[in-house]
C-alpha positions in Angstrom: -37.9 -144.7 144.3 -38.1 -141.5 146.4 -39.7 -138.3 145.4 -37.1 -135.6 143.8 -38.1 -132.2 144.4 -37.3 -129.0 143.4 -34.1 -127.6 145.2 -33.4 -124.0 144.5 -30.0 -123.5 142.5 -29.7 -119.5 143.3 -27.5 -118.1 145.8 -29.2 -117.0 149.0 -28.7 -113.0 149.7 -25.7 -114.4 152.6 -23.8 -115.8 149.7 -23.8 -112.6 147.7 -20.4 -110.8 148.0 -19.9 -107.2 146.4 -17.7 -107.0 143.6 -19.1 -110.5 142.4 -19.7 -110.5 138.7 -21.3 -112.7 136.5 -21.6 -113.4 133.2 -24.5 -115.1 131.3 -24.4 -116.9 128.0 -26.0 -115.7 124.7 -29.0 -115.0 123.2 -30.1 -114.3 119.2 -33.1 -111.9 119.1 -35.4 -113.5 116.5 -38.2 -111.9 114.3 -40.6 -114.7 116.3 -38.8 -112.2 120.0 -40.2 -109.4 118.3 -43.5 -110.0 117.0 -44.5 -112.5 119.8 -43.8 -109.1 122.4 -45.3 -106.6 120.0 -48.3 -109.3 120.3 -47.8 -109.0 124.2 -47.2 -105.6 124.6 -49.6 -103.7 122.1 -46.6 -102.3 120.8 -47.0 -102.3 117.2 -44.6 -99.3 116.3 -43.3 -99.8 112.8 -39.7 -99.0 114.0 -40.2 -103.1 115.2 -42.7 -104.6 112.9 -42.5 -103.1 109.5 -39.6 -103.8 107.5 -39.7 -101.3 104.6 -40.7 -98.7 106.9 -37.4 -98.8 108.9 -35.7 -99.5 106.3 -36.5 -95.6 105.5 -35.7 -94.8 108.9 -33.2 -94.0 111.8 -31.1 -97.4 111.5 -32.1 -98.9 108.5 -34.1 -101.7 109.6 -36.0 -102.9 112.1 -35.0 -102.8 115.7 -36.1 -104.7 118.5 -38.1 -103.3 121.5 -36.3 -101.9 124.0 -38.1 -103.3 126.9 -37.9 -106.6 124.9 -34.1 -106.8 125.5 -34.6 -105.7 129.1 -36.4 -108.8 129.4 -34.6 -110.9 127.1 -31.7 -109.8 129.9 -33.1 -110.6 133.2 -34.4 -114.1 131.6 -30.3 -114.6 130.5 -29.4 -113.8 134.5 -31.7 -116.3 135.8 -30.7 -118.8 133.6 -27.3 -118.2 135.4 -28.8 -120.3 137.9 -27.4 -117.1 140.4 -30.5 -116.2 141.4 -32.7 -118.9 140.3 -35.5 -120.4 142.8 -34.4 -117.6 145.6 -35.4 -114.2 144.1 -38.3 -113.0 145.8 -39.4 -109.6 143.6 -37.6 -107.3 141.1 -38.1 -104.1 143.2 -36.4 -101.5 141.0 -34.8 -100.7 137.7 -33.2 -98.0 136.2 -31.5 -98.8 132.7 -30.5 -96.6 129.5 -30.9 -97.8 126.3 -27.6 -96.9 124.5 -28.0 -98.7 121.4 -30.1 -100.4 118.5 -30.8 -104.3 118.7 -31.6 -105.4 115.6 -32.9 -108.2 114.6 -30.5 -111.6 114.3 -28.1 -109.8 117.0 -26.7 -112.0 119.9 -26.8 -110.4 123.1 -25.5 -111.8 126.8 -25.2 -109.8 129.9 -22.8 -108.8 132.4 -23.1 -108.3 136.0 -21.4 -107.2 138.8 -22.8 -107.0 142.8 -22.7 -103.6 143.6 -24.5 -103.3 146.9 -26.4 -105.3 149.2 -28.8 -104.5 151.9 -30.4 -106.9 154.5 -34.1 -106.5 155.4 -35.0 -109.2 157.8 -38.5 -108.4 158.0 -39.3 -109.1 154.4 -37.1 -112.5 154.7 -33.8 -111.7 152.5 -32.3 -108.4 151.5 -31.5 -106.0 148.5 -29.1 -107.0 146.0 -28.0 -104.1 143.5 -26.9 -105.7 140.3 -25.0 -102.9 137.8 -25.6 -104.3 134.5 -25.0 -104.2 130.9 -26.1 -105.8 127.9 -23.9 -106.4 124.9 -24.0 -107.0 121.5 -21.9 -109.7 119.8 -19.9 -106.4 118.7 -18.6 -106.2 122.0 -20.7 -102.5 122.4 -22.9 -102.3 125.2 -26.7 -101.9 124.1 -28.1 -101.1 127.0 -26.8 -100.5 130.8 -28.4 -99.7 134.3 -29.2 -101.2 137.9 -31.4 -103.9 139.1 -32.3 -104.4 142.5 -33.8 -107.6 143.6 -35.3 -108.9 146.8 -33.2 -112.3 147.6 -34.2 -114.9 150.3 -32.1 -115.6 153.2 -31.2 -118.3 154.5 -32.5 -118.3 157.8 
């Protein structure tokens, strides 16, 4: 038998059309999400990590880290296979937080091609992604812009 290798499944920044949207499947946020990325990120606020504080507090409970949804997101759009194997760099974001995750809330993301931008010399272009993460309520939780550097073809 022959040697399989890997063949990227993401689009190439050619096959990127604006107005394109895409959206990913689910995701629970778990108490393992939360401490696991307080563990990562040093961020042991008790807003996240103790229970019968929050539970005196803004929401009642414990909320998961902002940035940890931010990444829970951008790990759901890969998994879209959209981008997967020809990203090159995340080269900005600019997101608003809107509202609480808690814990044991499923979250998928919505995307739409908003702007795309070739730069030849660095081997792809810009792809402006508008965004927004929701909430099995059907409220968004948190909405922005990513910008990605994607290969090109050529």
């Amino acid at each position: 038998m022959g040697e399989t290798t890997y063949q990227p499944r993401g689009l190439y920044f050619e096959d990127f059309e604006v107005g394109q949207t895409v959206v990913t499947a689910g995701r629970t946020v778990t108490e393992s999400d939360v401490m696991l990325f307080a563990g990562l990120s040093g961020d042991f606020n008790q807003i996240h990590t103790d229970a019968e504080y929050a539970a005196g507090d803004t929401f009642g409970q414990r909320i998961a880290h902002g940035l940890l949804v931010q990444s829970i997101a951008t790990g759901l759009a890969v998994r879209t296979g959209v981008i997967e194997g020809t990203v090159l760099a995340f080269r900005e974001l600019d997101c608003k937080f809107s509202l609480p995750v808690f814990l044991g809330d499923t979250v998928h993301v919505k995307i739409e091609v908003i702007e795309k931008k070739a730069l030849p010399r660095l081997g792809g272009g810009n792809i402006t992604m508008k965004y927004s993460v929701i909430n099995q309520h059907g409220k968004t939780v948190q909405r922005g812009n990513w910008v990605m550097l994607v290969k090109s073809r050529a």
